[in-house]
VMD Tcl script that draws the C-alpha trace (Angstrom):
set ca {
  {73.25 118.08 -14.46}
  {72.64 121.02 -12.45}
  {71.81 124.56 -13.10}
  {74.80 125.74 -11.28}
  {77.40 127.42 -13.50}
  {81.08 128.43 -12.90}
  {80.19 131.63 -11.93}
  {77.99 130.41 -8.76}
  {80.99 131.04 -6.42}
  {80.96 134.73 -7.19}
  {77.22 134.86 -6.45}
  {76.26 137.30 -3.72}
  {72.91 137.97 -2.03}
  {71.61 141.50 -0.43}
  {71.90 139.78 3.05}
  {75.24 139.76 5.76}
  {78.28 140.09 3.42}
  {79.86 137.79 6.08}
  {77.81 135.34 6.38}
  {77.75 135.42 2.68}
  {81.05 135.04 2.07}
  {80.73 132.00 4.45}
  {78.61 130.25 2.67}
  {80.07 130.82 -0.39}
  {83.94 129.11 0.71}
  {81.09 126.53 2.25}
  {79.44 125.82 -1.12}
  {83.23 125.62 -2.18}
  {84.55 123.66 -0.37}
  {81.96 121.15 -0.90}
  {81.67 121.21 -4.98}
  {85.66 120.70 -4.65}
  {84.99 117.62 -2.43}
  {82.20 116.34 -5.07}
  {84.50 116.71 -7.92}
  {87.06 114.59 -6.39}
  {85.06 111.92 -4.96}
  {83.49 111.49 -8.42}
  {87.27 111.90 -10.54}
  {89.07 109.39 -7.82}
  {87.45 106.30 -8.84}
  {87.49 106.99 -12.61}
  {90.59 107.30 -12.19}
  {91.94 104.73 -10.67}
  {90.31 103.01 -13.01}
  {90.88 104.30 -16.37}
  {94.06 106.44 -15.72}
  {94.39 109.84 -15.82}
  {94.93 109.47 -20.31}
  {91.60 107.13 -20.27}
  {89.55 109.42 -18.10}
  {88.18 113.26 -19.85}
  {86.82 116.26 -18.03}
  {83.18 115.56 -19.08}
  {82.87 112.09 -17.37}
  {84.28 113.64 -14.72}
  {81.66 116.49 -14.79}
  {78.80 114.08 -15.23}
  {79.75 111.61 -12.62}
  {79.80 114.84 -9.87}
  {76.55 116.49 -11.77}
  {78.31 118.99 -12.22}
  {79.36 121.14 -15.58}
  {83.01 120.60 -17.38}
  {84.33 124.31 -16.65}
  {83.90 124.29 -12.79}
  {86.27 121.55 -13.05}
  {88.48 124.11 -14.58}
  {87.34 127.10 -12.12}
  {88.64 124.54 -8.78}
  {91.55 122.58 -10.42}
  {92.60 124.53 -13.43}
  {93.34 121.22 -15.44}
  {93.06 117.76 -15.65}
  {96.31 116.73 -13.81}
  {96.00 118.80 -11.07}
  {92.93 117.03 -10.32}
  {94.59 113.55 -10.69}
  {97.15 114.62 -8.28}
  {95.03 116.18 -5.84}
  {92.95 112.66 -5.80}
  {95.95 110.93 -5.37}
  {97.26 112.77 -2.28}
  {93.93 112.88 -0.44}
  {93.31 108.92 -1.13}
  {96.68 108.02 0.15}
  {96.06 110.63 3.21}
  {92.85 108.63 3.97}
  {94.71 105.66 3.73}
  {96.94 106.56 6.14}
  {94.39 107.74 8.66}
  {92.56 104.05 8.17}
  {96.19 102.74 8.67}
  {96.46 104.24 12.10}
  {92.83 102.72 13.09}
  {93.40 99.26 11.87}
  {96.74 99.21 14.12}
  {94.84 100.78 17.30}
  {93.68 97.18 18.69}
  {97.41 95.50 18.64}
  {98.90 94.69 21.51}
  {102.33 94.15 20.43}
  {104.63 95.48 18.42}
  {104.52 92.60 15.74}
  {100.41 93.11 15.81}
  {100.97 96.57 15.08}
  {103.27 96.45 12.09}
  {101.74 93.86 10.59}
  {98.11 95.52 10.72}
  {100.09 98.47 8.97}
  {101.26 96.77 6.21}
  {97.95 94.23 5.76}
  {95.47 98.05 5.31}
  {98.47 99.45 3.06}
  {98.63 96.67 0.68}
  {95.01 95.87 0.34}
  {94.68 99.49 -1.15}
  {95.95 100.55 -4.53}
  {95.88 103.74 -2.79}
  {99.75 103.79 -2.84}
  {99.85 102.53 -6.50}
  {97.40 106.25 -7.52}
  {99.44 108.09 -5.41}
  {102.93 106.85 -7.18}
  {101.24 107.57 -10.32}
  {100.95 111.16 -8.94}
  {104.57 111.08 -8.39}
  {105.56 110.14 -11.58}
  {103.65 112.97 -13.11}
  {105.16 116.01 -10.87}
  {107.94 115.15 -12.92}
  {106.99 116.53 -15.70}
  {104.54 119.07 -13.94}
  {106.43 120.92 -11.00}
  {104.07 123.10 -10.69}
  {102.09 120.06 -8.94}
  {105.23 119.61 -6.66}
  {104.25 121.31 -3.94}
  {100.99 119.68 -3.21}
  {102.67 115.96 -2.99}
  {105.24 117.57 -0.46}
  {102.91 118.93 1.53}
  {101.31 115.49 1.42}
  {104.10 113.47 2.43}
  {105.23 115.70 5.11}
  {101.73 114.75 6.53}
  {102.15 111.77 5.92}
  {105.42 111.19 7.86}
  {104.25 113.39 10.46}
  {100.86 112.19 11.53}
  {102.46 108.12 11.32}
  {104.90 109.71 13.41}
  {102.95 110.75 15.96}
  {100.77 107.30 15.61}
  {103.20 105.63 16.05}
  {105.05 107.23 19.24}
  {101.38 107.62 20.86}
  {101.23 103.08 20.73}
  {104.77 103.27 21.83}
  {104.17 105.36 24.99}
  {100.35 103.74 25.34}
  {101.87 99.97 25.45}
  {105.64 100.73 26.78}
  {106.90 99.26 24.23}
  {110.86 99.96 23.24}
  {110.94 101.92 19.90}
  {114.10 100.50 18.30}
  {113.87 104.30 15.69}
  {112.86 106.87 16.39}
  {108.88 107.86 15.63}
  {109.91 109.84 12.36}
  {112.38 107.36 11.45}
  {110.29 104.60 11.72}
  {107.33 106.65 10.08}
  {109.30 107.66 7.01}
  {110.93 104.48 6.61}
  {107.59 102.45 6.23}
  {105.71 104.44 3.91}
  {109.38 104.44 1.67}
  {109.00 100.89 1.88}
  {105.18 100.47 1.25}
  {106.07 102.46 -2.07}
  {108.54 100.38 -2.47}
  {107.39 97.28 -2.40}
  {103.79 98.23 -4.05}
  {105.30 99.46 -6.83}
  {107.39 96.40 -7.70}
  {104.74 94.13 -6.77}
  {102.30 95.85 -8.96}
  {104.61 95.27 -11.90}
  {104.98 92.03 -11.29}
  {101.03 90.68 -10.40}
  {101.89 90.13 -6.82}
  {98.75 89.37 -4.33}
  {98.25 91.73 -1.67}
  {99.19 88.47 0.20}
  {102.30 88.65 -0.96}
  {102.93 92.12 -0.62}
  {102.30 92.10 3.09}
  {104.19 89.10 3.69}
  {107.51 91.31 1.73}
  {106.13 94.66 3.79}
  {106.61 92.45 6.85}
  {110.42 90.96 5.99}
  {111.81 93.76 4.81}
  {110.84 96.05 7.65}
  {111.47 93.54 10.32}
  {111.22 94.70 13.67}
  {110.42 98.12 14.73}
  {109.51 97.91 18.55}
  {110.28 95.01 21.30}
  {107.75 95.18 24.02}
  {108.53 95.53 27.29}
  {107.68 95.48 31.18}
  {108.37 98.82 32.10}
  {105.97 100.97 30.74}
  {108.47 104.51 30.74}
  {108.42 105.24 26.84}
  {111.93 104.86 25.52}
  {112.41 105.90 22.33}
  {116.03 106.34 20.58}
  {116.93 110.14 21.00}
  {116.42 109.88 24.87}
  {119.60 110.08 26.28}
  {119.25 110.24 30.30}
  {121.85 110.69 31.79}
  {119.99 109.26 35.27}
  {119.62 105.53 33.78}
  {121.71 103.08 35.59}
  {123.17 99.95 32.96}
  {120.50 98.00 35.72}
  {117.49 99.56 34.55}
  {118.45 99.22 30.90}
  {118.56 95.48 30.85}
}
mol new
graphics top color blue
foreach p $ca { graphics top sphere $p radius 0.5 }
foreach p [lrange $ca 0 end-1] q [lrange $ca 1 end] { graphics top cylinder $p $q radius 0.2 }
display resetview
């Protein structure tokens, strides 16, 4: 354990106020980022019942009530984890699916990094819990909304990169694989499904999202231009 105690972030020196003050949101910032690194895995593991505040604390060397002092309780922690592992999921998403080449490639490189995770699983348990807890709401919408709107943008960046021919638009298609990853995590969790077989049901139920094609002017499906002959659509 260290010798740091809750009060450490109102510690102040005799030196700048303002560069104080900076190193105190730094010294913040990271003791939130320790707490969380050491609470995500325990509870993944154990649940958010089978995990307490102290192994928490001891696993971040760190004491029970700063816990308290950054997340107030238990479950706001658990959903905070929850959100920030399925964020980082998302981002390592988006790099698995840079090296396809065709649309097939790409979606199925989505769905293989989603469902080798259990990323989606914590994050539905976080979900389940807001429920009860609206308080927590706000936090998983603010997640999601990232969500949906960095895949978005993922997603129309290899449209326009490859020419390919989005068949939905980006926040269509964006918002209508993560529902789906949920989805289909969710059930196959319940029912002991590989990751395997998750991807392979990722993969039929979202069929095709893109068709590549020669021309490489990004089309996606709320252009209308009104200069495009019925020739240069087929």
């Amino acid at each position: 354990m260290t010798g740091e105690s809750i009060q450490a972030p109102f510690e102040t020196s005799t030196g700048d106020p303002k560069h104080t003050a900076r190193a105190t949101r730094s010294a913040g910032r990271k003791m939130r980022s320790l707490l969380l690194d050491a609470a995500s895995p325990l509870f993944r593991e154990r649940g958010l019942s089978g995990t307490a505040i102290t192994d928490i604390a001891a696993a971040a060397d760190a004491f029970p009530s700063q816990i308290t002092y950054y997340f107030r309780t238990k479950e706001a922690l658990f959903v905070e984890c929850a959100c920030r592992d399925l964020l980082y999921l998302a981002r390592a998403t988006e790099q698995a699916a840079l090296k396809a080449r065709t649309p097939r490639e790409y979606t199925h490189a989505l769905a293989q990094t989603v469902t080798a995770s259990d990323s989606v699983a914590f994050f539905a348990e976080a979900l389940t819990l807001t429920r009860r807890r609206q308080d927590l709401a706000p936090l998983v919408e603010r997640t999601i909304e990232r969500l949906h709107g960095e895949g978005a943008r993922a997603y129309a960046s290899q449209v326009a990169r490859h020419g390919w021919r989005s068949l939905r638009a980006p926040d269509e298609s964006s918002r209508r694989f993560w529902a789906v990853a949920i989805g289909v995590i969710l059930e196959g969790y319940a029912m002991g499904r590989s990751p395997e077989a998750l991807c392979a049901e990722m993969l039929r139920v979202l069929g095709e999202q893109a068709k590549s094609t020669d021309t490489a002017r990004l089309r996606l499906v709320e252009e209308h231009d009104a200069t495009t002959t019925p020739d240069e659509e087929s």
